[in-house]
N, C-alpha and C positions, 0 to 999 in steps of 0.2 A: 638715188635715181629719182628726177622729177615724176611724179603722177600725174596719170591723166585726170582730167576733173570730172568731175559728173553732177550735175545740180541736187540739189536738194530732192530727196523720196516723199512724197505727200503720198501719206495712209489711205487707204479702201474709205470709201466715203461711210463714215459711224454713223450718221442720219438712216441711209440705204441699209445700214448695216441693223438696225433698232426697228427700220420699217418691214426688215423683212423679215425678222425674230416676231416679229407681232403679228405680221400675215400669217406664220405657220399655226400660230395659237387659233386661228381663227379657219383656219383649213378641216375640210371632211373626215376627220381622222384624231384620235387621242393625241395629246402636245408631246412630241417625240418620239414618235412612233415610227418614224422613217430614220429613226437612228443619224448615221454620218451622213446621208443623204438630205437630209434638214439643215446640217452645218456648211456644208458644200454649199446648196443654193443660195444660205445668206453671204458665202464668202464670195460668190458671185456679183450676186444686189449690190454688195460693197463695191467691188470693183468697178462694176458700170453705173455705181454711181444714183440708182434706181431700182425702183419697186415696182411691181415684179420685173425682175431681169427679163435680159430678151435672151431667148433660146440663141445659141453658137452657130451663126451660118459660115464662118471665115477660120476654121480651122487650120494651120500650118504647120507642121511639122519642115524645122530644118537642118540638115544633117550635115556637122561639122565633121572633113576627113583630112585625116594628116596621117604620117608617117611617123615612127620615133626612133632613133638612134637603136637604142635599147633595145629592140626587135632582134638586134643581127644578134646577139648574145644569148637566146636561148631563153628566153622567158615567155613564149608562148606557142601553144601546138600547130599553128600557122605561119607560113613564109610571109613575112614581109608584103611582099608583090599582091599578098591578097587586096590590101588594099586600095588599088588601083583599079585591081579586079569588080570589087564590088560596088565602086562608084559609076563603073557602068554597065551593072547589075541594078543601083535603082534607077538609072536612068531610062532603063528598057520596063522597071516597072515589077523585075523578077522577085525582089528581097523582101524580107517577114512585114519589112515597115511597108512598102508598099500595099500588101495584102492587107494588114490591120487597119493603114489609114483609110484603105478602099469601105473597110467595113464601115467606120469610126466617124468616115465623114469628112474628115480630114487631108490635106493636098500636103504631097512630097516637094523637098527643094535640095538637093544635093551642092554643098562650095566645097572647094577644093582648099584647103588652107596650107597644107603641106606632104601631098601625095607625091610619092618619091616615082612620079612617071606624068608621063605627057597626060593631059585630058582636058576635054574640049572647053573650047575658051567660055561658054554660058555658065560654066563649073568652074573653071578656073581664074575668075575675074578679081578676085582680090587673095589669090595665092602670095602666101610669102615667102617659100622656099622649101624647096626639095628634103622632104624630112627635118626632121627635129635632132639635136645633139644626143647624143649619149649621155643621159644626166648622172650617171655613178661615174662618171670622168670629165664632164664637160658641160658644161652651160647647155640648155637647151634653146637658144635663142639671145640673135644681141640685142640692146637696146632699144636700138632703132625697131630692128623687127618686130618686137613684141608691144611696143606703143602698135608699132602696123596691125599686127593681129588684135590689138582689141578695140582699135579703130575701126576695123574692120567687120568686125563682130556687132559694134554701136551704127554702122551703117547699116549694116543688114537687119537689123529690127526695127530702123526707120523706116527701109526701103517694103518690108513687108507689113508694117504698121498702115503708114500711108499707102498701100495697096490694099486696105480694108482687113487684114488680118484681126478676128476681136480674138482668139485667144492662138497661144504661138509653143511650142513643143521644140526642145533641141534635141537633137540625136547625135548620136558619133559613129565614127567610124575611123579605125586605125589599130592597126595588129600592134600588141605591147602595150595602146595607151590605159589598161587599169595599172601598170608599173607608176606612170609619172602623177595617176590619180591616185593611188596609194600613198605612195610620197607626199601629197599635198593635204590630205587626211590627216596622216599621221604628223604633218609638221605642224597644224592650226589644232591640234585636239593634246598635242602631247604622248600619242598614242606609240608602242615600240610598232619594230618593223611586223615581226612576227604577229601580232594584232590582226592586223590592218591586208596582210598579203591572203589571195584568192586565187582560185583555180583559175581564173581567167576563163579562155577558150576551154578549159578542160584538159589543162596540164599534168602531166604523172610526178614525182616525187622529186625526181632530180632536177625538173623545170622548176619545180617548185622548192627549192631548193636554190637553186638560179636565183630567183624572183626576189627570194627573203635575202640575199645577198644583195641585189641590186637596190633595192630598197635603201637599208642598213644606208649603204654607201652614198647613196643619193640624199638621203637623211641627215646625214653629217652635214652638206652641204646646205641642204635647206633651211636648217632650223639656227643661220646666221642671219638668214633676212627675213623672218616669218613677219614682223610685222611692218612689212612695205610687198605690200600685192604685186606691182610690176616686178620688183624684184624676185618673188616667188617665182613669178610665173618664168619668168624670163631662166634662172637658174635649173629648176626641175618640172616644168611648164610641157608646151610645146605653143604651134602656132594656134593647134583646132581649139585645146585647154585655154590659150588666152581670147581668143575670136569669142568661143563660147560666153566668155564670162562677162565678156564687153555688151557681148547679145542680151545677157537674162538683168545687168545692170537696165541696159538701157530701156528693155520692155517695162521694168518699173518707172522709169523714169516719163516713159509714155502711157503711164496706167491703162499697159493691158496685164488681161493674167497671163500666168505660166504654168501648162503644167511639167513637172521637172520628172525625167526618166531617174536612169540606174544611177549606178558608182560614178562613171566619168564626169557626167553633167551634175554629177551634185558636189562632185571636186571644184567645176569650175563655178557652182553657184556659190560655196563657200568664201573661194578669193571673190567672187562679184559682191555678194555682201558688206567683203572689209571695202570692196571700193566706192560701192553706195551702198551706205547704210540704211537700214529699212527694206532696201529691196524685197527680202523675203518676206515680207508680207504681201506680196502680191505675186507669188508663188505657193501651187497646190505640190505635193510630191506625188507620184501616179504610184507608185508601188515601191516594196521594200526589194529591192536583189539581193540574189544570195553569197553576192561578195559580206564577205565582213568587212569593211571600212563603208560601205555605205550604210548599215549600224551606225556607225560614228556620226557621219554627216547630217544623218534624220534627227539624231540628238543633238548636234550640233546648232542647228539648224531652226528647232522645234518643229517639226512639223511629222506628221502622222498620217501614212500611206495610205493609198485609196483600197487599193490589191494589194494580195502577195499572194504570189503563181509561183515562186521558185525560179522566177528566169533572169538570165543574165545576159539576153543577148546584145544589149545597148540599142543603137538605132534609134531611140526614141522610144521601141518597140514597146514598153511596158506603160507609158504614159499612153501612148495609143489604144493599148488596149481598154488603161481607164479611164476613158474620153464618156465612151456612152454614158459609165457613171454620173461624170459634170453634167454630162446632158442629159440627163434625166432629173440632176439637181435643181436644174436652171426652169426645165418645163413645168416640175410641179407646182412651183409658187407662179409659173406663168396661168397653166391650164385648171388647176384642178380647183373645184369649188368649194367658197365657204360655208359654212354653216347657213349663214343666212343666204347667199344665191339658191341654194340647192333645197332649204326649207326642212334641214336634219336637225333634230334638238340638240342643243348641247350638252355638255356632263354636266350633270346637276351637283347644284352648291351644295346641296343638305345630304351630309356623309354622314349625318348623327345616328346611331343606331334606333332601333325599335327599341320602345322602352317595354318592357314584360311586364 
């Protein structure tokens, strides 16, 4: 399978990045004493480039929803048709993401990549088809479609980039999709099925059961193309999983941050990785979920949660929640004064003891 190309990842600017490790020494306060919060605002400064960063006015959270095959077969405590249901649930404003981003600061965007029901054309403008295959029997997507979907996904982080978006949040939405995120975990890690599978929505045993079968079989088929991403995606993928991955590529590609939710979006930052490399470094992770395969991806990945709440609802929801965090990372080296603005003594050189 031809790849789609992606340019080359140019790194968080090291200058901003040195400028703004040196600002903190010089801050109202013992040198690290704000702990992860000192690391965060430098990985900021990197990003834009600049010292002290500018506090986050353009936050976006976007919520990739698709359908999956796999649904009809019993792998999660919800029907299918939920998710139809709840893409216009955020569109009225009702759902967890919209509550946290209201907190957060942050603006909702719902697309439709493969909701197996009609829904309004502002949502469904770069759909590519009514659900996703059955991956433990069937390709999840052809060719053609899954170049579409992660076209799709690299327009939409244009399209919100250039509408002043400075840092950008993916969320999901799709009943089954921690199955085909599973699968894509456990095929780039080496991981078995059993590893890697999760209560999802809150599955009882025999779903759960279901789940580790589906996987297992899904797996077999995956870990023929692990290393060609389209191919991934396209075999035990879906449209939202390859959209997304083309999105969190190409926000690297346009050095903005990201910050990365649960299990599904860090399946698809995995394949966006193999597809531009570097990427993840201009991704923060928001929290750890309590899926086990998103375990894997945070090590896969290097990177080290902001939270952990215990939650697994997706949406974005757990990045959202650690949004104030960034922004508070961002203000401190903006707002707070140095030693010499503010006229505080510094810690004194001379640690020599009292001589008796």
């Amino acid at each position: 399978m031809t790849t789609i190309e992606f340019p080359a990842v140019e790194p968080p600017d090291p200058a901003a990045q040195r400028e703004a490790s040196a600002r903190h020494e010089r801050l109202t306060k013992p040198a690290g004493s704000l702990g992860r919060l000192e690391e965060l605002g430098v990985w900021i400064a990197a990003c834009q480039g600049k010292c002290p960063p500018r506090p986050f006015t353009r936050a976006r959270v976007v919520v990739f929803a698709g359908d999956h095959g796999i649904a009809r077969h019993g792998v999660s405590a919800f029907p299918p048709e939920v998710t139809g249901q709840m893409v216009a649930n955020f569109m009225t404003g009702g759902a967890a993401i919209n509550v946290l981003s209201g907190v957060s600061g942050a603006t909702v965007r719902v697309v439709d990549m493969a909701v197996d029901a009609d829904t309004p054309e502002q949502v469904g403008k770069f759909k590519v088809r009514r659900s996703s295959g059955s991956i433990d029997r069937e390709d999840a997507l052809t060719e053609d479609e899954v170049r579409q979907a992660v076209a799709a996904g690299m327009a939409i982080a244009d399209e919100e980039v250039d509408g002043g978006a400075d840092l950008l949040i993916a969320g999901d939405m799709g009943i089954g999709n921690t199955t085909p995120s599973a699968v894509i975990v456990a095929a780039l890690t080496g991981e078995e099925p059993v590893a890697v599978v999760g209560r999802g929505t809150g599955i009882d045993d025999s779903a759960w059961m279901r789940k580790t079968a589906a996987i297992r079989d899904a797996l077999r088929r995956a870990r023929k193309v692990t290393g060609d991403p389209l191919a991934l995606l396209r075999t035990v993928g879906g449209a939202d999983l390859a959209a997304m991955a083309g999105f969190l590529a190409q926000a690297a590609v346009r050095k903005t941050p990201v910050l990365l939710d649960g299990l599904v979006v860090g399946a698809a930052a995995m394949v966006a990785e193999d597809l531009a490399p570097g990427a993840r470094h201009w991704w923060v992770a928001g929290h750890r979920s309590v899926e086990p395969a998103h375990g894997f991806v945070l090590g896969h990945l290097g990177l080290t949660p902001i939270i952990d709440l215990g939650m697994r609802l997706g949406e974005g929801s757990g990045a959202a929640a650690a949004l104030p965090l960034l922004t508070m990372s961002a203000r401190i080296l903006t707002e707070m004064a140095t030693f010499g603005d503010a006229g505080v003594s510094e810690r004194s050189e001379d640690t020599a003891s009292t001589p008796s």
